[in-house]
C-alpha positions in Angstrom: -17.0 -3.9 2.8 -19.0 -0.7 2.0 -19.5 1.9 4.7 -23.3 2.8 4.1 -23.9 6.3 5.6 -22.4 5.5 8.7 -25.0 3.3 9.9 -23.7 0.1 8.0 -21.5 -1.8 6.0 -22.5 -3.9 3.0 -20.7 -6.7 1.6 -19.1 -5.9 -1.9 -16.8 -8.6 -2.5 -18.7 -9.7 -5.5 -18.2 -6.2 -7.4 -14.4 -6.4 -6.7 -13.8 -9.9 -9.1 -13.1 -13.1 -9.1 -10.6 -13.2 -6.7 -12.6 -11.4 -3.7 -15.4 -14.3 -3.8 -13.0 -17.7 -3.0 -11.5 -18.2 0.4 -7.6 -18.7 0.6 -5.0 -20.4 3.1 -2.5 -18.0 2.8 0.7 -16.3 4.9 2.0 -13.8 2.8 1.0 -10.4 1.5 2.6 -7.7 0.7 1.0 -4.2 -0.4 2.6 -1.3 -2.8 1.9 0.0 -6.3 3.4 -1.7 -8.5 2.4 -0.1 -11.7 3.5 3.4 -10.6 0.0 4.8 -10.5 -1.1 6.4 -7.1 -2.8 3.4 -6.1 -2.2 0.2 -4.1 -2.2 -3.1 -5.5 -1.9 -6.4 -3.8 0.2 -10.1 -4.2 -0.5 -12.6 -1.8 1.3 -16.2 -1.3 -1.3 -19.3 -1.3 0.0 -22.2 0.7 0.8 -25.4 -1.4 -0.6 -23.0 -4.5 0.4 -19.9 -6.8 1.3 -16.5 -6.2 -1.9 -13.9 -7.0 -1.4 -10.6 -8.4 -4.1 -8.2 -7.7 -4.1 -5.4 -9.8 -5.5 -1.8 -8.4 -7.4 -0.7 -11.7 -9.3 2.0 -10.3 -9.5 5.3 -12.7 -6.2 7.1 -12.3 -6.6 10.8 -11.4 -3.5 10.7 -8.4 -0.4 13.1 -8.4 2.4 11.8 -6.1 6.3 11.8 -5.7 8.4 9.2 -5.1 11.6 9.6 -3.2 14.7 8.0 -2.3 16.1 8.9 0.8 20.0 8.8 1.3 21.0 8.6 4.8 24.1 10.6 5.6 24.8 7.7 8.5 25.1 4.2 9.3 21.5 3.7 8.3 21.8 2.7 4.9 17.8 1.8 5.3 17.0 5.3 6.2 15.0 4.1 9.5 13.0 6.4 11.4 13.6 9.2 8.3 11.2 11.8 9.0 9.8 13.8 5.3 7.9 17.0 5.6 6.6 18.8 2.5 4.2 21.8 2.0 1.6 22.7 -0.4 0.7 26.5 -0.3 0.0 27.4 3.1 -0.5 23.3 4.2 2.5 21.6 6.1 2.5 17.9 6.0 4.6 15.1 7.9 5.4 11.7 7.2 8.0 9.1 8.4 9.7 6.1 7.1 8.3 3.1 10.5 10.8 1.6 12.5 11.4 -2.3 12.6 9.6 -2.9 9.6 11.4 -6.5 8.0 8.4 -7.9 5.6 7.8 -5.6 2.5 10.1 -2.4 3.4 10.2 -1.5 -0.4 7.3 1.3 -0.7 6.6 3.3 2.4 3.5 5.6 1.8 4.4 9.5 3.6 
């Protein structure tokens, strides 16, 4: 869906591909970026069927940092880690979400 102005939202699916334009009976989907490249990309599970990559392949133009936090604790899962960064005069705050058990792997800050 496109957000038009504010006032409306216009169906894109058919700009998007293939994939975007066929209905699916599915239970699992996980989101992260796989390729390393700022942006998110998508598999999915199809019941009785095959696993579907989807591929983010918008133009690349993202800087970002990946970390891997090392608890100091019994928390080898760094739960609840809090990350705060600055650019110039900005501060920014981010946190690792508690009770997360289905794709724990990326956690966007």
């Amino acid at each position: 869906m496109h957000n038009i102005a504010g006032t409306k939202m216009e169906n894109v699916s058919h700009l998007a591909g293939d994939a975007f334009t066929k209905k699916y009976t599915s239970r699992g989907l996980a989101v992260g970026d796989l390729n390393n490249d700022g942006y998110p990309d998508v598999v999915l599970t199809e019941n009785g069927g095959p696993v579907h990559v989807l591929m983010n392949t918008a133009a690349s133009g993202n800087n970002w940092l990946g970390l891997t936090l090392r608890p100091r604790t019994t928390n080898p899962e760094a739960t609840g880690a809090t990350i705060r960064w600055s650019v110039g005069a900005e501060y920014f705050r981010g946190s690792r979400p508690q009770g997360e058990v289905t794709s724990p792997a990326m956690i966007p800050a």
